[in-house]
LOZA-706236 format. One line per field, with one value per atom (N, C-alpha, C, O): residue in three letters; x, y, z; residue number from 1. Coordinates in nm, 2 decimals. Atoms other than C-alpha are relative to their C-alpha. Example, Ala and Ser with C-alpha at 12.3 -4.5 7.8 and 13.67 -1.06 7.14 Angstrom:
resn <- [ALA ALA ALA ALA SER SER SER SER]
east <- [0.09 1.23 0.09 0.19 -0.09 1.37 -0.08 -0.03]
north <- [-0.12 -0.45 0.12 0.12 -0.11 -0.11 0.11 0.22]
up <- [0.00 0.78 0.00 0.07 0.00 0.71 0.08 0.09]
resi <- [1 1 1 1 2 2 2 2]
END
This chain:
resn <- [UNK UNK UNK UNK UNK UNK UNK UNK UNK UNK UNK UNK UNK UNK UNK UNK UNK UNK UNK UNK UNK UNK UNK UNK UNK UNK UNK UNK UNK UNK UNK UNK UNK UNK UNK UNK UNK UNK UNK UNK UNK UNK UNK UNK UNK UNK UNK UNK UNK UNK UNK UNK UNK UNK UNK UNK UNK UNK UNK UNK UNK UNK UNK UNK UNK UNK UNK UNK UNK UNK UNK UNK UNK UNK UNK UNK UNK UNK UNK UNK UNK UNK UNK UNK UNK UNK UNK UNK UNK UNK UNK UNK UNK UNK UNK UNK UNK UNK UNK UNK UNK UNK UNK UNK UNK UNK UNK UNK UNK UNK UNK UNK UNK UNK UNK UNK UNK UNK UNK UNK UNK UNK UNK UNK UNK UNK UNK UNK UNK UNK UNK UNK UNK UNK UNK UNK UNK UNK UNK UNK UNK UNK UNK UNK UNK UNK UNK UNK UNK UNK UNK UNK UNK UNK UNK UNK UNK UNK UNK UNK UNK UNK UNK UNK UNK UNK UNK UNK UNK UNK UNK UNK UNK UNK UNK UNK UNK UNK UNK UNK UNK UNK UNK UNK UNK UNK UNK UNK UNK UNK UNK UNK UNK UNK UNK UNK UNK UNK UNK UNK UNK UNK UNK UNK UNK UNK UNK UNK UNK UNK UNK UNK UNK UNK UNK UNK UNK UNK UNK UNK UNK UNK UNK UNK UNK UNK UNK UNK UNK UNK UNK UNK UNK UNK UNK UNK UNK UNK UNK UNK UNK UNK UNK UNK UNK UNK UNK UNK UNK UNK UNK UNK UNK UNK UNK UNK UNK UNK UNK UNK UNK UNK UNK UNK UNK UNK UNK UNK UNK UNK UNK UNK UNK UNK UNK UNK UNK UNK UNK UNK UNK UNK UNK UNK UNK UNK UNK UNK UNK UNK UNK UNK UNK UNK UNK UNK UNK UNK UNK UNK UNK UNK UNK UNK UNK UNK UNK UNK UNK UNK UNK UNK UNK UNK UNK UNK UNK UNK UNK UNK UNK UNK UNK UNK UNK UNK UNK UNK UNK UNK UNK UNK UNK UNK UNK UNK UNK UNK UNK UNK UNK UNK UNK UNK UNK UNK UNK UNK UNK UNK UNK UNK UNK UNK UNK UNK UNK UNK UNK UNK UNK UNK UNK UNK UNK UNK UNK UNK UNK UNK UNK UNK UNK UNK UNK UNK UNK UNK UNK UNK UNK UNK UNK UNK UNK UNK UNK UNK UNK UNK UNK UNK UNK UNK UNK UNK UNK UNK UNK UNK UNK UNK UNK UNK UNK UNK UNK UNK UNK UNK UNK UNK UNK UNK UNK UNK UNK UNK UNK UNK UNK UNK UNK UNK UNK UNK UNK UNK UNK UNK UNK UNK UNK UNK UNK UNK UNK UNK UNK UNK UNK UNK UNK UNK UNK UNK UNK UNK UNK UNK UNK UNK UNK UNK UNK UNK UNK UNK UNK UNK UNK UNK UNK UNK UNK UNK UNK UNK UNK UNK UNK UNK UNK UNK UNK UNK UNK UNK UNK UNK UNK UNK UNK UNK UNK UNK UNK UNK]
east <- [0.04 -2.41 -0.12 -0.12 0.11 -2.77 0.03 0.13 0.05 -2.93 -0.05 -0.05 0.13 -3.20 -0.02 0.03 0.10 -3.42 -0.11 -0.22 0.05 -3.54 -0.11 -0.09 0.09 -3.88 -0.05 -0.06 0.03 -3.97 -0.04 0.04 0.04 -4.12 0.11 0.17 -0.11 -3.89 0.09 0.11 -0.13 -3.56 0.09 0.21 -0.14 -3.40 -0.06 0.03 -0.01 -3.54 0.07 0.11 -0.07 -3.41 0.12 0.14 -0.13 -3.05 0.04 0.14 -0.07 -3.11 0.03 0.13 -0.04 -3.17 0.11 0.14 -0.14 -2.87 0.11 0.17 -0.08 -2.67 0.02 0.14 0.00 -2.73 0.04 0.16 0.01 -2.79 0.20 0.26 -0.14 -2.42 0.10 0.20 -0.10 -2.27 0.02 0.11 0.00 -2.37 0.04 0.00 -0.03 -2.20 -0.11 -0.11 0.17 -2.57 0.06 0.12 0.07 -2.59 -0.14 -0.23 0.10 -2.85 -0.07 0.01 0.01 -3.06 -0.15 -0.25 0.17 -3.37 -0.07 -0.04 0.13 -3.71 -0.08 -0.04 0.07 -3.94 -0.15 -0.22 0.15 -4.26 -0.04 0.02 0.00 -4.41 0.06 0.16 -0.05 -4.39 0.11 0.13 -0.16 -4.03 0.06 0.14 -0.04 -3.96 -0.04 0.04 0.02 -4.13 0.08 0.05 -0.05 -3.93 0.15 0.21 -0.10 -3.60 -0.07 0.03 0.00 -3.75 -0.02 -0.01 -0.01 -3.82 0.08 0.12 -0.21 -3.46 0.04 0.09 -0.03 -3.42 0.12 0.17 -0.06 -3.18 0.03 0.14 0.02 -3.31 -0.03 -0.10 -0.01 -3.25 -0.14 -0.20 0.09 -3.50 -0.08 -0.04 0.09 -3.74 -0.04 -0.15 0.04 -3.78 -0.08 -0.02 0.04 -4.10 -0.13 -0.21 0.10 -4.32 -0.09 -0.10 0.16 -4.69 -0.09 -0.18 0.08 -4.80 0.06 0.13 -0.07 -4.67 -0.11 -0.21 0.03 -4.77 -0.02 0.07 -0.01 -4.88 -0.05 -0.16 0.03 -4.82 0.04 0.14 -0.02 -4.83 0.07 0.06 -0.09 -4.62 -0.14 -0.11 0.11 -4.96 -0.01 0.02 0.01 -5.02 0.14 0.15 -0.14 -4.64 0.01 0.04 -0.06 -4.62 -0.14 -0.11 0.10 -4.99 0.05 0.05 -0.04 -4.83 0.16 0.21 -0.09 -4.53 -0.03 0.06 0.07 -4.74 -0.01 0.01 0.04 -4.86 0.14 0.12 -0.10 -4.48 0.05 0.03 -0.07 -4.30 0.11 0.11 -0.12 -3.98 0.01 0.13 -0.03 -4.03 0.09 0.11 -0.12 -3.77 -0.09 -0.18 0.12 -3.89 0.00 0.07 0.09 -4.08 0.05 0.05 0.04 -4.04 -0.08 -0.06 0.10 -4.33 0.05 0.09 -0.04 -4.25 -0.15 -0.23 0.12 -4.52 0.01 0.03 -0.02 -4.51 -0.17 -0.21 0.15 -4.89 -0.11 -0.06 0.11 -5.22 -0.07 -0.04 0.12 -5.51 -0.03 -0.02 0.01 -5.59 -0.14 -0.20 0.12 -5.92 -0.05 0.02 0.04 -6.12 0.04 0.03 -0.04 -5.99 0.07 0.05 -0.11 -5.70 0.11 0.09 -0.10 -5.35 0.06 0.01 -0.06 -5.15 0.10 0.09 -0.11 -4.86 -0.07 -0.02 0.07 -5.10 -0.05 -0.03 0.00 -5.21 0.03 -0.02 -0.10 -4.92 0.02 0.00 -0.02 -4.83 -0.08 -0.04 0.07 -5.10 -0.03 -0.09 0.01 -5.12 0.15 0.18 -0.12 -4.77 0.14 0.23 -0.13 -4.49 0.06 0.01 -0.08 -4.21 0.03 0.07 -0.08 -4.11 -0.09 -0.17 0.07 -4.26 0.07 0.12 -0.09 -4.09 -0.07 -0.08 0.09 -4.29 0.13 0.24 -0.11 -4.13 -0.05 -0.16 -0.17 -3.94 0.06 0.02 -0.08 -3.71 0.10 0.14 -0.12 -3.38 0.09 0.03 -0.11 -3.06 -0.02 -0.02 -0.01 -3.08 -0.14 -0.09 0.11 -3.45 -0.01 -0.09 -0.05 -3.34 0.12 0.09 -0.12 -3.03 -0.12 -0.18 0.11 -3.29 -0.11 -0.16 0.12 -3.55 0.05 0.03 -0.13 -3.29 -0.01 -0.10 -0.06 -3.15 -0.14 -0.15 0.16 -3.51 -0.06 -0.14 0.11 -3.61 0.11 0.11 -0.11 -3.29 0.03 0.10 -0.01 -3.28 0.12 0.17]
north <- [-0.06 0.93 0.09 0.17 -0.09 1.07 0.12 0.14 -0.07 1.34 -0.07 -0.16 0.05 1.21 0.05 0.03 -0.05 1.38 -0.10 -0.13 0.09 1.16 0.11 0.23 -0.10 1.30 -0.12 -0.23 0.05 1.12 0.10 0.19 -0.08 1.28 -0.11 -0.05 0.06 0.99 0.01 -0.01 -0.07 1.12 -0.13 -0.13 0.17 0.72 -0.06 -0.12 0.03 0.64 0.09 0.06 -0.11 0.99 -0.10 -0.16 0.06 0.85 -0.13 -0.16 0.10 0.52 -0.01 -0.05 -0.03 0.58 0.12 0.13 -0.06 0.83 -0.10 -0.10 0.04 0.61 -0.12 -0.14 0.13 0.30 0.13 0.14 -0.07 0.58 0.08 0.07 -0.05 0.76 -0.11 -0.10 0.13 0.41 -0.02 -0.09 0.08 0.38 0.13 0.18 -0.20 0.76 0.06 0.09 -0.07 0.91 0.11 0.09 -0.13 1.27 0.05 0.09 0.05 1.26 0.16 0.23 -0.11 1.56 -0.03 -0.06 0.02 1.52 0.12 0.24 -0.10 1.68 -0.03 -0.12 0.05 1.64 -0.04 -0.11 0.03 1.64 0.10 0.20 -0.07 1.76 0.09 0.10 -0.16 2.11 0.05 0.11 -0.04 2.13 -0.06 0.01 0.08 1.89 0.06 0.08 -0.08 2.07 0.15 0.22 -0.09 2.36 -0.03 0.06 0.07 2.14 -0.02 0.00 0.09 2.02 0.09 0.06 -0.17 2.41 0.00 0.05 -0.08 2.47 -0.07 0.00 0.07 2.17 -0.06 -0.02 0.11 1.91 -0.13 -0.18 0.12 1.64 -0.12 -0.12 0.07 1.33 -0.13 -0.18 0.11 1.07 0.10 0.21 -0.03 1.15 -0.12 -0.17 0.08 0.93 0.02 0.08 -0.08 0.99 -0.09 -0.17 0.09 0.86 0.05 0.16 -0.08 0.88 0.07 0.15 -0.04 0.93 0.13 0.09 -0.09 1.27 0.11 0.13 -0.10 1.56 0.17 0.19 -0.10 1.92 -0.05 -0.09 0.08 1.80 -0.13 -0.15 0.14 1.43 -0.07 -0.01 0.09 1.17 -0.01 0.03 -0.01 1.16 0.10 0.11 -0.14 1.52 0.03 0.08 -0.02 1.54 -0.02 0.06 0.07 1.29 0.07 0.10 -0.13 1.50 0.06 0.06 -0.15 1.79 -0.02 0.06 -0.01 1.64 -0.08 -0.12 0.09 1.45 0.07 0.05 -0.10 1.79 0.09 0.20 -0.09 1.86 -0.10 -0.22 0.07 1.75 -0.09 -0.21 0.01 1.73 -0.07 -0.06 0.06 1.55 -0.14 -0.22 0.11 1.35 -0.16 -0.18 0.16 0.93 0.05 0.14 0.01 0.87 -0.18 -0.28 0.11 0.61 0.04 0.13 0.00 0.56 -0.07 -0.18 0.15 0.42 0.04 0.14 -0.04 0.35 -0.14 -0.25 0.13 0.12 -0.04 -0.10 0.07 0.03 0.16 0.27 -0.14 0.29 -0.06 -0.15 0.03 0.29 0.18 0.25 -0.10 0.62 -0.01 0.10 -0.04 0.54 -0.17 -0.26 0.12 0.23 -0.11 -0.09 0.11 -0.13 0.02 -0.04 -0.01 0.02 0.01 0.05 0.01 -0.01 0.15 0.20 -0.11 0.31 0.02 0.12 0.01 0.19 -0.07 -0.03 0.05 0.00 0.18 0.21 -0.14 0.38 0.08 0.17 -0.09 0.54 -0.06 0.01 0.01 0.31 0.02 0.09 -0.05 0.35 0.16 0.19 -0.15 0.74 0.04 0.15 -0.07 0.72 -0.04 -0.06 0.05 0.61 -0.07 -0.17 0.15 0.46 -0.13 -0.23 0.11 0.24 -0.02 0.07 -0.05 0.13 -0.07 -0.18 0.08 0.01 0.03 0.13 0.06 -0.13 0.01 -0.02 -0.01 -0.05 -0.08 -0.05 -0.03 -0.20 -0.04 -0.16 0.05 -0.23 -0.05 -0.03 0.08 -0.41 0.11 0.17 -0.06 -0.22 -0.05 0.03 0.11 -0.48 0.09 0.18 -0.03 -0.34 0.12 0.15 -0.16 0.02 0.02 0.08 0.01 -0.03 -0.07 0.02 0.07 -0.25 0.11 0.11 -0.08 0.02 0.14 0.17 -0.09 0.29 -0.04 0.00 0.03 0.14 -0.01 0.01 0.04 0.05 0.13 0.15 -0.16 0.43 0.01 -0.05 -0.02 0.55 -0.05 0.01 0.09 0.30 0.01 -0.05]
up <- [-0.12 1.75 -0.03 -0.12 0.06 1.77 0.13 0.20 -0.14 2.03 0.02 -0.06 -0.07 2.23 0.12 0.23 -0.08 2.39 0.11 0.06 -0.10 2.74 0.05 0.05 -0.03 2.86 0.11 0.06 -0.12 3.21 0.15 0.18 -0.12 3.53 0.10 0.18 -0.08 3.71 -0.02 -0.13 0.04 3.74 0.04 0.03 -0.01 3.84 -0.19 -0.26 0.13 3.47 -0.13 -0.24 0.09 3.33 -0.04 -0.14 -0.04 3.49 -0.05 -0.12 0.10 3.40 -0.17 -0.22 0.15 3.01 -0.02 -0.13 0.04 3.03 -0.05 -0.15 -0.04 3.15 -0.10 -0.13 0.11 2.88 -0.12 -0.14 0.11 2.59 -0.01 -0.12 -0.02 2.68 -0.03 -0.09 0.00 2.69 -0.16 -0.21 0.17 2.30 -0.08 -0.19 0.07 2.25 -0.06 -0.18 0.02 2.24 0.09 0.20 -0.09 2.36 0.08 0.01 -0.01 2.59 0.08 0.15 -0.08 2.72 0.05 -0.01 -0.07 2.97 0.02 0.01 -0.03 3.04 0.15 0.21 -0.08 3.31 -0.02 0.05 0.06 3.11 -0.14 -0.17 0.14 2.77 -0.02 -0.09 0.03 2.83 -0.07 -0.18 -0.06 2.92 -0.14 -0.20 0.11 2.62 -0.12 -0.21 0.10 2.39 0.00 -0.10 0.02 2.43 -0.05 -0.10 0.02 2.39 -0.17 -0.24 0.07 2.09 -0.14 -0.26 0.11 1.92 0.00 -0.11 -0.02 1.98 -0.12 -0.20 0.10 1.73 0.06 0.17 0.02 1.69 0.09 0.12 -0.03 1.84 -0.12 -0.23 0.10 1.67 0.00 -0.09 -0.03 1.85 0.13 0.14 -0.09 2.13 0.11 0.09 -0.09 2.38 0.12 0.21 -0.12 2.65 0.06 0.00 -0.12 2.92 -0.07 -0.13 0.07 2.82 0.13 0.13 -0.12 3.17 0.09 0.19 -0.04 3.30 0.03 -0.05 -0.03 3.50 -0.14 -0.22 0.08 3.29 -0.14 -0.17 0.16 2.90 0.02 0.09 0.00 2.88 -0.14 -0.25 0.14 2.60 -0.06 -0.17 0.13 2.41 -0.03 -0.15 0.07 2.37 -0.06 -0.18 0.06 2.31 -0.14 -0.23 0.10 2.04 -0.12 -0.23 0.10 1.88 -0.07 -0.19 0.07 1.84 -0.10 -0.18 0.07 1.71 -0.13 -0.20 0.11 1.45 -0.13 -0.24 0.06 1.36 -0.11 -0.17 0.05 1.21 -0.11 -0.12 0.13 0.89 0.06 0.05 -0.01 1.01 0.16 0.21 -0.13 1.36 -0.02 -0.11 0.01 1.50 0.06 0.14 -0.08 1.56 0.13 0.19 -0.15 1.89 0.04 -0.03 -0.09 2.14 0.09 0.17 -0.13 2.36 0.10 0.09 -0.17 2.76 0.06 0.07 -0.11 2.99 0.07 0.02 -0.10 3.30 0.02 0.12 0.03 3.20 0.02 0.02 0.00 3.22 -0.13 -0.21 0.12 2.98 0.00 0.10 0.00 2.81 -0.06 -0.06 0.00 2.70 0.03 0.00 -0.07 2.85 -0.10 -0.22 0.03 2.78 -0.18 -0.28 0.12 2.51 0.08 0.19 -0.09 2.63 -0.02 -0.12 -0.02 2.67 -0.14 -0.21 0.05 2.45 -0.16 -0.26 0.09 2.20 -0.06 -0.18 0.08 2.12 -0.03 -0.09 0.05 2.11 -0.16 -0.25 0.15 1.79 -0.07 -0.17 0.07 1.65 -0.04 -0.14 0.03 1.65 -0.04 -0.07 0.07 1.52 0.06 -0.02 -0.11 1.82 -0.10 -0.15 0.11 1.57 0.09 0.04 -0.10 1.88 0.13 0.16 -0.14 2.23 0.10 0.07 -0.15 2.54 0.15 0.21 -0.12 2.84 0.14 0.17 -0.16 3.19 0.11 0.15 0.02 3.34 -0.11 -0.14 0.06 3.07 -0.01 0.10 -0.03 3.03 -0.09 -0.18 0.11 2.85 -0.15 -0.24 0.12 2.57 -0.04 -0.12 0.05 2.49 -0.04 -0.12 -0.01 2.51 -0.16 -0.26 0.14 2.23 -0.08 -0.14 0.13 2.01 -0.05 -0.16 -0.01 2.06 -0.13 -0.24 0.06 1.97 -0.13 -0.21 0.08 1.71 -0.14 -0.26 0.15 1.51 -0.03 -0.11 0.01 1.56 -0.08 -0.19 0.12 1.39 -0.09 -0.17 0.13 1.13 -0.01 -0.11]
resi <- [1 1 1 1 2 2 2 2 3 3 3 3 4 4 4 4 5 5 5 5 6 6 6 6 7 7 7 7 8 8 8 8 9 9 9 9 10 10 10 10 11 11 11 11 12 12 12 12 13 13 13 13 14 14 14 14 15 15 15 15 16 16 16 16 17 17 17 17 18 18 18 18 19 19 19 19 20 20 20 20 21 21 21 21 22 22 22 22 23 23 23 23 24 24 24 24 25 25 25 25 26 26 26 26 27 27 27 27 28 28 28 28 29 29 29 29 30 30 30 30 31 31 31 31 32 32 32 32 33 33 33 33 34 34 34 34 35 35 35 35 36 36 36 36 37 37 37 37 38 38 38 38 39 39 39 39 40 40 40 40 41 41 41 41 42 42 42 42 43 43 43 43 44 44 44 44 45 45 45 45 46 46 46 46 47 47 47 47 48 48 48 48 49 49 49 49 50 50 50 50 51 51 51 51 52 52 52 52 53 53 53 53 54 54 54 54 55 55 55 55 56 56 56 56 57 57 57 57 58 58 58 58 59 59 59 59 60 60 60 60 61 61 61 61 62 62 62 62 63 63 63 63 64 64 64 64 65 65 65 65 66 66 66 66 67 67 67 67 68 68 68 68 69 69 69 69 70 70 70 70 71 71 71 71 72 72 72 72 73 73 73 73 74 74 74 74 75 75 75 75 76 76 76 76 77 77 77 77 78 78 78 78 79 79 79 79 80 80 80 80 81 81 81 81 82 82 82 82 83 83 83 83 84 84 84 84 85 85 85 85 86 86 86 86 87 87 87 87 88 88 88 88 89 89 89 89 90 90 90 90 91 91 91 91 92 92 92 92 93 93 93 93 94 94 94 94 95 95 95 95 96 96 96 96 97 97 97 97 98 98 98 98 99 99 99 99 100 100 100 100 101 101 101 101 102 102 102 102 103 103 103 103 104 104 104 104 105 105 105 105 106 106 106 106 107 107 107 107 108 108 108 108 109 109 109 109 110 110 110 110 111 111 111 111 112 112 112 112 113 113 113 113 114 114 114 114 115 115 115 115 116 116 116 116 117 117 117 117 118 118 118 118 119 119 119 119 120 120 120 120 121 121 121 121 122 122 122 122]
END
């Protein structure tokens, strides 16, 4: 059983990744956007991170920055239901590359969610 920390401004994808991640005895604790997540994530013991890249305030790229900036960060899954953050590069194509151990394209299925999981925690 890990933590994981859900970071989504949509609160039916919060729900739904609860609701799969609880199924697989995950403890699961949501955010609404960086900020808020980053202060979950000082507290410590988060095991995984799971977070939208597209969000209001701090966004999943600045997130996943600053958590690059740390030794001890917990893996990253990147989500994004598409966006470009800088002209003709994909959102989710530059999350891995700046580091996202994982990426999952929305909508996603349960099955992609446990696979995703499961490859970030090794």
């Amino acid at each position: 059983m890990a933590r994981i920390l859900v970071v989504d401004d949509e609160e039916l994808i919060q729900k739904a990744l609860r609701r799969i991640l609880e199924a697989e005895d995950h403890d699961v604790a949501t955010a609404a956007d960086g900020a808020e997540a980053w202060a979950l994530l000082e507290a410590g013991g988060v095991d995984l991170l799971m977070t939208d890249l597209f969000m209001p305030h701090v966004d999943g790229i600045e997130l996943l920055t600053r958590l690059l900036e740390i030794d001890d960060a917990p893996p990253v899954i990147a989500m994004s239901g598409g966006g470009r953050i800088v002209k003709n590069t994909d959102a989710l194509t530059d999350a891995a590359v700046m580091g996202a151990d994982s990426i999952l394209q929305k909508p996603f299925t349960p099955d992609e969610v446990r696979a995703a999981v499961s490859e970030a925690l090794g």
